[in-house]
C-alpha positions in Angstrom: -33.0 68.4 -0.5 -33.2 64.4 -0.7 -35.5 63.0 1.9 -34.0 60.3 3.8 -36.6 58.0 3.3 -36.2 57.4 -0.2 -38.1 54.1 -2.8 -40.9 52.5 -2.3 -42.9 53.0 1.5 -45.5 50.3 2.5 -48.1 50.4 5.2 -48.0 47.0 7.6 -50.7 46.1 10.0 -48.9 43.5 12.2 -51.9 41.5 14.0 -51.9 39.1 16.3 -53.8 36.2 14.2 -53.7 38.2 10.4 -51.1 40.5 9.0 -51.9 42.5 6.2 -49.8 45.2 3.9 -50.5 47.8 1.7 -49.1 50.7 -0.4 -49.9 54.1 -1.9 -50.0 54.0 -5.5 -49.4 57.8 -7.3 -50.9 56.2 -10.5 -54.2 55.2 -8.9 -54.0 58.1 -6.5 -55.3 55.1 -3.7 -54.2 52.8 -1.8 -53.7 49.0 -2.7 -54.3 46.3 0.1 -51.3 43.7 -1.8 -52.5 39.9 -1.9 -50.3 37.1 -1.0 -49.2 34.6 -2.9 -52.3 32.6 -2.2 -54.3 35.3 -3.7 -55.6 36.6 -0.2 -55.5 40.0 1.3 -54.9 38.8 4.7 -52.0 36.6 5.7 -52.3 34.5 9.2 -49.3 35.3 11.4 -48.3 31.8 11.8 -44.5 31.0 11.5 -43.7 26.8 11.2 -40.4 25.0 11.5 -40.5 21.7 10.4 -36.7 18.9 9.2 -36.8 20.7 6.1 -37.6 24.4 6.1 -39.6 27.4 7.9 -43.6 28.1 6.7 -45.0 31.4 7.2 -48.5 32.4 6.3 -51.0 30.1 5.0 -48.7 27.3 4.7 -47.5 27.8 8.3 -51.5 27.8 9.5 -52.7 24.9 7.0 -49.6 22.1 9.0 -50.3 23.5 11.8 -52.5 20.3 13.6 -49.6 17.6 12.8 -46.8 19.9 13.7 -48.2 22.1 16.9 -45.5 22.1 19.2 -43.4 23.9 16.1 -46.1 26.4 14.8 -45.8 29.6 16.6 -48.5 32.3 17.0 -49.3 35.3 19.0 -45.9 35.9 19.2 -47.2 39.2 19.4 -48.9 38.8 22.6 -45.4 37.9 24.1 -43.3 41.1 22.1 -42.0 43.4 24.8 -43.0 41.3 27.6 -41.4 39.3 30.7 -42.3 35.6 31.4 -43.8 36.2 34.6 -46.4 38.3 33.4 -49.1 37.5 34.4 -51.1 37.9 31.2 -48.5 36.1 29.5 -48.3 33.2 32.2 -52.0 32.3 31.2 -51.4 32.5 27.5 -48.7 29.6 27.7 -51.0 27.5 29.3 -53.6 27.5 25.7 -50.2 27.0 23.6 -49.2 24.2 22.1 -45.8 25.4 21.6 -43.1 26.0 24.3 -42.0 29.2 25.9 -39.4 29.4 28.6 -37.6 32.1 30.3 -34.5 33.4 28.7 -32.2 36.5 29.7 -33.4 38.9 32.1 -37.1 37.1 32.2 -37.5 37.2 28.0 -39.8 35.0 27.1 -38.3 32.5 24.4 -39.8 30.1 22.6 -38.9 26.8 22.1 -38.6 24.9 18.4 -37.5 22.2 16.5 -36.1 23.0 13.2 -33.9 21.2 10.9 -33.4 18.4 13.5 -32.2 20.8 16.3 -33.6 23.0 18.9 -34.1 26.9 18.8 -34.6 29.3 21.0 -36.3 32.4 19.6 -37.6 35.7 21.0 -41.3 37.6 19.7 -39.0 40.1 18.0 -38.0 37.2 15.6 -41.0 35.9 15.0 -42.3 39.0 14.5 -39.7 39.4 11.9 -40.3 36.7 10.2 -43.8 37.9 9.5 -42.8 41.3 8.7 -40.5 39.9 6.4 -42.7 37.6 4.4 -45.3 40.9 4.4 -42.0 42.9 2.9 -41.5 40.2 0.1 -45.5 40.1 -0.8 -44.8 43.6 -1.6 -41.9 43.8 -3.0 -43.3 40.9 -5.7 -46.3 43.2 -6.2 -43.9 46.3 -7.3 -41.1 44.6 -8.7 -38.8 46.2 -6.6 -36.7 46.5 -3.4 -39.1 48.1 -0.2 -37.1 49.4 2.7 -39.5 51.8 4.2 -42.5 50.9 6.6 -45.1 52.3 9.1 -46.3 49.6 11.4 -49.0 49.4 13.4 -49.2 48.3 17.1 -52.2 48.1 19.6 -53.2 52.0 21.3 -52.8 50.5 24.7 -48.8 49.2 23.7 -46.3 50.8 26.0 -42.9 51.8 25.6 -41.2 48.8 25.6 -43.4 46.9 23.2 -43.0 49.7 20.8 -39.5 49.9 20.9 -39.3 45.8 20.1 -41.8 45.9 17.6 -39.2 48.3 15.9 -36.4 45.6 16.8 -38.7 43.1 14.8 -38.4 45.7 11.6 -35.0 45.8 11.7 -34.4 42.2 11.6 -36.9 41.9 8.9 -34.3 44.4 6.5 -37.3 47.6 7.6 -36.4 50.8 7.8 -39.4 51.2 10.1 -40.3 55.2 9.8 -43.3 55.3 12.3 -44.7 53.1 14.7 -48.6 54.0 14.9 -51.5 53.1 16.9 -53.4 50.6 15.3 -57.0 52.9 15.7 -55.5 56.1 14.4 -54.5 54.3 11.1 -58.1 53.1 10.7 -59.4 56.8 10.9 -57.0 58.0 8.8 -58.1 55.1 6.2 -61.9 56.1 6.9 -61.3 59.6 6.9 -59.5 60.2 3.8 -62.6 59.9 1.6 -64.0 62.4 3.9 -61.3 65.0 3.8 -63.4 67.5 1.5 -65.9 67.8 4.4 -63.9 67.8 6.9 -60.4 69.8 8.6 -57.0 67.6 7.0 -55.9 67.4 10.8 -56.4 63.6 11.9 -56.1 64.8 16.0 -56.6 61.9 18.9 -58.1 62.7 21.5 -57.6 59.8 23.1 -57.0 56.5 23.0 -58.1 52.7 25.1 -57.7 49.3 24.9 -57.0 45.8 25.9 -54.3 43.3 24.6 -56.4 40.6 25.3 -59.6 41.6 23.8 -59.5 39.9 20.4 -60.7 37.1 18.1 -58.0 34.9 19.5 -59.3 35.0 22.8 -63.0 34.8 21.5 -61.6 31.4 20.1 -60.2 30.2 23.4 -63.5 30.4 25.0 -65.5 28.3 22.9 -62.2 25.9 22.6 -62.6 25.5 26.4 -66.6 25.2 26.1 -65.9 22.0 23.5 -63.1 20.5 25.7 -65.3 20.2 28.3 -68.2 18.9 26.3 -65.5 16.2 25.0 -64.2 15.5 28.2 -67.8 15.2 29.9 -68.9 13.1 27.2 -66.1 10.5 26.7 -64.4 10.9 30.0 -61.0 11.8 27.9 -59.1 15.1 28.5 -57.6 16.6 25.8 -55.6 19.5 26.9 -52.4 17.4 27.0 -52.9 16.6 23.2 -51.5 19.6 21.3 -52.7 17.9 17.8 -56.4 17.5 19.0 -56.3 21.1 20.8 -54.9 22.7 17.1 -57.7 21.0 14.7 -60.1 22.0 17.4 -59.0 25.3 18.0 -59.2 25.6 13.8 -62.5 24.2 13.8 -64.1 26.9 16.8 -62.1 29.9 14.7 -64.3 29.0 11.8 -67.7 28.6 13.8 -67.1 31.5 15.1 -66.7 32.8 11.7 -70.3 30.9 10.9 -72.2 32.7 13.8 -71.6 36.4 12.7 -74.1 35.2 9.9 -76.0 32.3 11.0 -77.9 31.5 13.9 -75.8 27.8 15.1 -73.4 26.1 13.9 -71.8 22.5 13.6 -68.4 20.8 14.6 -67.2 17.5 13.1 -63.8 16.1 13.6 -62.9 12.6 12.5 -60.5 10.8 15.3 -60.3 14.0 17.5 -58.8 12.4 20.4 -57.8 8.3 20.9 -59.5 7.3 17.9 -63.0 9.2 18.8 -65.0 11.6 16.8 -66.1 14.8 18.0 -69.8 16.3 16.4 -71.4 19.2 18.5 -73.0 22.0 17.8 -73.0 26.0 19.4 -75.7 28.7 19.0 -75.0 31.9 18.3 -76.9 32.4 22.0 -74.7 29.6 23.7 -71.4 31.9 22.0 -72.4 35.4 22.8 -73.2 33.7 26.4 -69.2 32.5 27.2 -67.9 35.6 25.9 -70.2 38.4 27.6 -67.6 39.1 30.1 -65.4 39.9 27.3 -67.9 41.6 25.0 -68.4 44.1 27.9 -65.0 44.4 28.2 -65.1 46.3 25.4 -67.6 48.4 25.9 -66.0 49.8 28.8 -62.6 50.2 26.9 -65.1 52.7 24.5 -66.2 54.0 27.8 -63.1 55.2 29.5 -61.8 56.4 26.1 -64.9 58.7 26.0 -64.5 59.9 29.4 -60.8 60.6 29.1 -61.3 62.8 25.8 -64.2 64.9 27.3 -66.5 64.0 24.4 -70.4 62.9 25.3 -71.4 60.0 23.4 -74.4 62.1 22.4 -71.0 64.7 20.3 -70.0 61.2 18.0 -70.5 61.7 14.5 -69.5 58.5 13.7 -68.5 55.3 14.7 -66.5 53.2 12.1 -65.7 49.3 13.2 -62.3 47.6 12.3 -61.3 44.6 12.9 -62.6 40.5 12.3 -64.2 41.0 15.3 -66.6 44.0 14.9 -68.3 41.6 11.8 -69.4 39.9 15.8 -73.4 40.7 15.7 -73.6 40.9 19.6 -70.5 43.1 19.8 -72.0 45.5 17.1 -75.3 45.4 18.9 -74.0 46.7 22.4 -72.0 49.3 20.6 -75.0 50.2 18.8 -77.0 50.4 22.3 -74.4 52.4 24.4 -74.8 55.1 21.3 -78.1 55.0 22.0 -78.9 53.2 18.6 -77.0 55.0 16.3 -76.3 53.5 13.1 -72.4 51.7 12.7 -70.3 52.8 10.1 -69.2 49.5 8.1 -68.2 51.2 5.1 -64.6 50.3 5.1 -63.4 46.8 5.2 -62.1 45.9 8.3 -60.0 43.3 7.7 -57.4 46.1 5.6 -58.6 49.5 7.1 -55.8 49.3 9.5 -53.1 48.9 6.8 -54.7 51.4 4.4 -54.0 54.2 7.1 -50.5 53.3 7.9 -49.7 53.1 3.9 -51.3 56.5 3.5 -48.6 57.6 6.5 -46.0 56.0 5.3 -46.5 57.9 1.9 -46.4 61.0 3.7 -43.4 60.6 5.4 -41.7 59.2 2.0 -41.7 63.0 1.0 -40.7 61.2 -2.5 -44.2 60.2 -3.1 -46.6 62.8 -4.8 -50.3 63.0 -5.3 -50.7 61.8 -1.6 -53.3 63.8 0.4 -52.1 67.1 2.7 -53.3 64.7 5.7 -51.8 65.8 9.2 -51.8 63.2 12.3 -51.7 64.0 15.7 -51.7 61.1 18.1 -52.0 61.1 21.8 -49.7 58.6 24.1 -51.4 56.2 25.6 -50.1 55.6 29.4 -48.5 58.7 31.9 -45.3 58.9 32.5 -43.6 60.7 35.6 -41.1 60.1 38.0 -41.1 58.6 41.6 -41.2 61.1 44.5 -40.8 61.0 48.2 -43.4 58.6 49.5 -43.3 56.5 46.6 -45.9 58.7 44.8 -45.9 58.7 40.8 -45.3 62.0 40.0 -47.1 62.2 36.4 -45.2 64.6 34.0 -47.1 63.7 30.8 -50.7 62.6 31.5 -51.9 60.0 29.4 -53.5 60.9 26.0 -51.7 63.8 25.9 -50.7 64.7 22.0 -47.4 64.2 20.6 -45.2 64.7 19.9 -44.7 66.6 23.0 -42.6 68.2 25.5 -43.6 69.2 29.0 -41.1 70.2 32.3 -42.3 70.0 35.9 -40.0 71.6 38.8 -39.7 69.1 41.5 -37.6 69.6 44.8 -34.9 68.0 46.6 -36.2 65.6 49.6 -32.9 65.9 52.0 -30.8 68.0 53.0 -27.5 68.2 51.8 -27.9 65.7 48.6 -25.0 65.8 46.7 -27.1 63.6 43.9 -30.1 63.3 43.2 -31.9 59.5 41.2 -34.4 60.4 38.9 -36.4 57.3 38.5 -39.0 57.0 35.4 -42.0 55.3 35.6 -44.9 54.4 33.1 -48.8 53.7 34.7 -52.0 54.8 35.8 -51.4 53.5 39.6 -50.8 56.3 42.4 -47.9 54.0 43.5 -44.4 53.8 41.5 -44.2 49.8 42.8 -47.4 49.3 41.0 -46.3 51.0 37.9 -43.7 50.2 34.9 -40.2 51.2 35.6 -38.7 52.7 32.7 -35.2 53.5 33.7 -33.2 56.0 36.4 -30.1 58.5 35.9 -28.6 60.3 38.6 -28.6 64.1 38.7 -25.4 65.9 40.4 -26.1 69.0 42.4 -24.5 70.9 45.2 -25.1 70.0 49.0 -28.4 72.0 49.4 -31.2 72.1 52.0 -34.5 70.3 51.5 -37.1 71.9 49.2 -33.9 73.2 46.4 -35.5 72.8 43.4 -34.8 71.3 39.8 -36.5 70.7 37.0 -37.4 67.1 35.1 -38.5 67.4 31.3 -40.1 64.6 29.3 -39.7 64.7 25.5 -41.9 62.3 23.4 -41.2 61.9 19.5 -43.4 60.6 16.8 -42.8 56.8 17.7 -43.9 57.4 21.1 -40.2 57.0 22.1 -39.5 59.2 25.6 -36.6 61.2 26.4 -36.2 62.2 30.3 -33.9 64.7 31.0 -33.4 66.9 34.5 -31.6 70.6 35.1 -30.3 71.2 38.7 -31.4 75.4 38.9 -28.6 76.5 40.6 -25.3 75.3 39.0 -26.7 74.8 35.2 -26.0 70.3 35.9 -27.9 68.5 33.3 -28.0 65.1 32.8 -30.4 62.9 30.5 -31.7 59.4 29.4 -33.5 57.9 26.3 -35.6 55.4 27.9 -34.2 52.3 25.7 -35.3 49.2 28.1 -31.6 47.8 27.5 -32.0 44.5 29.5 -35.7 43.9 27.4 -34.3 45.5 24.1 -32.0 43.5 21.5 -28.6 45.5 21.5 -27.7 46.5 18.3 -24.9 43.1 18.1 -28.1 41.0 18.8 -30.3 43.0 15.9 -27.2 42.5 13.8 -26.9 38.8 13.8 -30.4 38.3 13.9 -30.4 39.8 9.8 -27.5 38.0 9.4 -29.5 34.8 10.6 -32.3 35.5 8.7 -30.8 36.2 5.8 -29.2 32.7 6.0 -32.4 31.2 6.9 -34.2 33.2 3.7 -30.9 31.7 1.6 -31.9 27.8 2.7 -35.3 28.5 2.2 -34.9 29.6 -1.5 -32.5 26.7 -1.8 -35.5 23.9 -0.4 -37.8 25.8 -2.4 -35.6 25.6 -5.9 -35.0 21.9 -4.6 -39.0 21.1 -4.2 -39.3 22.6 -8.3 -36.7 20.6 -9.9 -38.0 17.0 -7.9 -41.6 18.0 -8.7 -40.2 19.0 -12.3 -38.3 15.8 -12.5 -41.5 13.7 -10.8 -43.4 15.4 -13.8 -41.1 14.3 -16.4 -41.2 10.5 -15.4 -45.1 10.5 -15.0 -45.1 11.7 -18.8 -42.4 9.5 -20.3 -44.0 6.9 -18.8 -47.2 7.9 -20.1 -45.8 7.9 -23.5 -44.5 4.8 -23.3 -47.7 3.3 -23.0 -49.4 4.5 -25.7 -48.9 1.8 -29.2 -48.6 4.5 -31.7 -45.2 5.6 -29.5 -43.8 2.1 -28.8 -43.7 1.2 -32.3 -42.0 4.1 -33.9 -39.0 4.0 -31.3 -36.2 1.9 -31.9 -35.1 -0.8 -29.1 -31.8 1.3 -28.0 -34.2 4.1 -27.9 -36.7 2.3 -25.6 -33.4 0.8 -23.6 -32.2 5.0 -23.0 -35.9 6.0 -21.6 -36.2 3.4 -19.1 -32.5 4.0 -18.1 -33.6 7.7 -17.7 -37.1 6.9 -16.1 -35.3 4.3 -13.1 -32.2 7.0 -12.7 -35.0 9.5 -12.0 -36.7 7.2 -9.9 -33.7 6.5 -7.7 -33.0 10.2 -7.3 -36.4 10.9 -6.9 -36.4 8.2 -3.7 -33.4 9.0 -2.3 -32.9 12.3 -2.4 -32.9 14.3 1.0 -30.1 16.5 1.0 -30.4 20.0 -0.1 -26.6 19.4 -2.0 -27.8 17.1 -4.5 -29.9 20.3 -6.2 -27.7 20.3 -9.0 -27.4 16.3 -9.7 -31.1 17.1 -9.8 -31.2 19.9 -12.4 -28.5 18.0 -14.6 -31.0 14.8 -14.9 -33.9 16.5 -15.8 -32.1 17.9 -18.6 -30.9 15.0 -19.8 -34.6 13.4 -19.4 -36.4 16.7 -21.1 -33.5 15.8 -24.1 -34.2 12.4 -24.3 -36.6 12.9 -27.3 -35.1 15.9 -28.2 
């Protein structure tokens, strides 16, 4: 029997500031973390649009303080998301780009590219990142890759799931499993520990918070310096999206600094109106503006604890992933609440996160041998239920129960004489359905019957996390069922469709500036050298004047082009002259 997820199958941690890819190699019987083509393991999730063509990556990152209001990042913050969010309302107002409300309260955000403005959702960005993380390996092995496992946040619900799978589609992915983003680290710790221990990888549970990262680390301490600025030159920056970006860059690499030293220093030339900027920040001053959010996570470990039934005192050990576990004060407090246990920081953390998902997506390949007998059992992260008279969530599936899973719960009719009945889904941890997520709602027929006639509501939950409400009416056999999809969030399949077709045309003019940029830095090349030759008295004498006349003819035709040349159809005209200038001693 052929599996149906045949070729290569790669691993993809998609993160908020990095992104970082990896496979299983049978030869090496390991996994490879794949570099970039900048030679680094880690690739920021940065997409630019600038006149000429779309960055993503390093390149995207490196332009980003002269073109701000075009670079995008944590477009991951926004995937599956409304605008009036209220977590998302506050991250507009640190970006320099701009994000508006599109259908049905999507964000969108706003570019410039090629001279006219776009309009792009998270799923595209997202694409765009998964896409250049699909090419790095696809250079690496030399072949096509279809087939990923991507990671997302534990604490990701339903609908940011489902567009995170939207963002793999676009991208050309056959995405075969969406995991959370701490199960993939233990499966990358625990493989080297599968001798001593059972080949079941089971959750017990899972926590976290969207908004407890290195990004938001940053944003503190770029607040902390535009306030210094502002106190000490009387000049607000905030409206200056240049300044904000090359001192947002600058904070991201002090903070980088103080994991190993003790203070740091900041120096920008011309920050702001043609001042310069020099301060420095303690490691002290640092862990002081973020200690709200440094105990943030130490309740996220907290409730995670509590909600698995396991006493701290039962942890064998505790292995940190992420850029911001290298964070001495967070380590320290993590050490403290385990009552000084020693941290496990034998994996890199940076790639642990892709290394598991690699080694799942090799298990799933089926195709792929010499992978370990490793079994994953993950837990969902938020309940599900239903709304019942009152407007009580009814919770059918508690959260961090394991899935995949199915579970029914017999309910009863409120009224008498209901001749249908709404089944409305909900997703949350609040008593009240208003203060919860709506999922979705289908109407169950049943006969006119008195108050109290039961039925019964099952909730099915696959590998992805992706739920399946159905409901039985006892008497008369009715069924009727829903796959909660989020339509009016979700990309219909037409929109996933001509977003590949877009990007497939955008990957085609991007080829075509890059094959443009090699034959004018070829041709730049050529002149520099024929010029160079010209110089030298050995060369001038042996050539002939009609051979002297030719060069400079070539060398000023060159020039020309080299000057005027703007328009990605003159690639060819291009290509012709420098073969006519690469013959011209030939």
């Amino acid at each position: 029997m052929v599996s149906k997820y045949e070729g290569n199958a790669i691993g993809i941690d998609l993160g908020t500031t990095y992104s970082c890819v990896a496979v299983w190699l049978e030869k090496k019987n390991s996994v490879e973390i794949i570099h970039n083509d900048e030679g680094n393991k880690i690739t920021p999730s940065f997409v630019a649009f600038t006149d000429g063509q779309k960055l993503v990556g390093d390149a995207a990152k490196d332009q980003a303080a002269i073109n701000p209001e075009n670079t995008v990042f944590d477009a991951k913050r926004l995937i599956g998301r409304k605008f009036n969010d209220p977590d998302v309302q506050k991250d507009i107002m640190l970006w320099p780009f701009k994000v508006i409300s599109g259908v049905n309260d999507k964000p969108m955000i706003t570019v410039k590219y090629k001279g006219q403005e776009k309009q792009l959702c998270a799923e595209e960005i997202s694409s765009i990142v998964l896409t250049n993380m699909k090419e790095i390996a696809e250079a690496y092995l030399d072949s096509p890759v279809k087939n990923a496992v991507v990671t997302v946040p534990a604490y990701f619900n339903d609908s940011q799931r489902k567009a995170t799978m939207d963002a793999g589609a676009i991208a050309g992915l056959n995405v075969m499993r969406i995991i959370n983003e701490p199960t993939a680290a233990a499966i990358a710790y625990g493989l080297d520990k599968r001798d001593k221990r059972d080949n079941v990888f089971e959750v017990k549970a899972t926590g976290g918070n969207t908004h407890l990262g290195g990004e938001d680390f940053d944003n503190r301490m770029l607040n902390y310096f535009v306030q210094e600025f502002k106190r000490k030159n009387n000049v607000d920056i905030t409206s200056n999206p240049r300044a904000l970006r090359r001192l947002r860059t600058a904070c991201e690499k002090a903070k980088r600094t103080l994991s190993f030293k003790l203070v740091t220093n900041i120096e920008i030339d011309y920050l702001c109106e043609g001042i310069d900027f020099s301060s420095s920040i303690t490691r002290v001053k640092f862990e002081e503006i973020n200690m709200d959010l440094f105990n943030e996570c130490i309740k996220t470990v907290e409730s995670c604890l509590t909600d698995s039934k396991i006493d701290k005192s039962s942890v064998g050990d505790v292995v940190l992933v992420g850029g911001s576990s290298r964070i001495p004060k967070v380590q320290q407090l993590l050490s403290d609440f385990f009552d000084g246990k020693d941290l496990c920081k034998s994996i890199n953390p940076d790639e642990a996160v892709a290394c598991g998902a690699a080694i799942q997506a090799a298990l799933l390949s089926k195709t792929i041998k010499n992978v370990p007998n490793l079994v994953l059992r993950d837990v969902t992260p938020l309940s599900l239920g239903v709304s019942l008279v009152g407007n009580i969530m009814g919770v059918v599936i508690p959260r961090n129960t394991s899935i995949p899973v199915k579970k029914t719960e017999r309910y009863v009719i409120g009224k008498d004489n209901q001749c249908s009945v709404p089944i409305i889904v909900y997703e949350g941890e609040r008593a009240s359905v208003s203060d919860n997520n709506l999922f979705g709602f289908f109407i169950l027929s049943c006969i006119p019957a008195p108050c109290g006639h039961p039925l019964d509501v099952t909730f099915a939950i696959d590998e992805n996390g992706i739920l399946t409400v159905s409901a039985k009416e006892i008497s008369t056999g009715n069924t009727n069922e829903i796959t909660i999809t989020n339509d009016k969030e979700r990309l219909s399949h037409d929109e996933i469709k001509k977003l590949i077709q877009e990007a497939a045309q955008y990957r085609a003019e991007d080829e075509k500036f890059l094959r443009k940029a090699k034959v004018m830095n070829a041709l730049d090349y050529c002149v520099y050298k024929l010029r160079d030759t010209l110089k030298k008295k050995d060369v001038k004498l042996k050539l002939l004047p009609r051979e002297k006349s030719k060069i400079s003819r070539a060398i000023t035709v060159a020039t020309k082009l080299l000057d005027k040349n703007n328009q990605l159809n003159e690639i060819d005209i291009l290509e012709d002259h420098l073969k006519k200038l690469k013959s011209v001693f030939g």
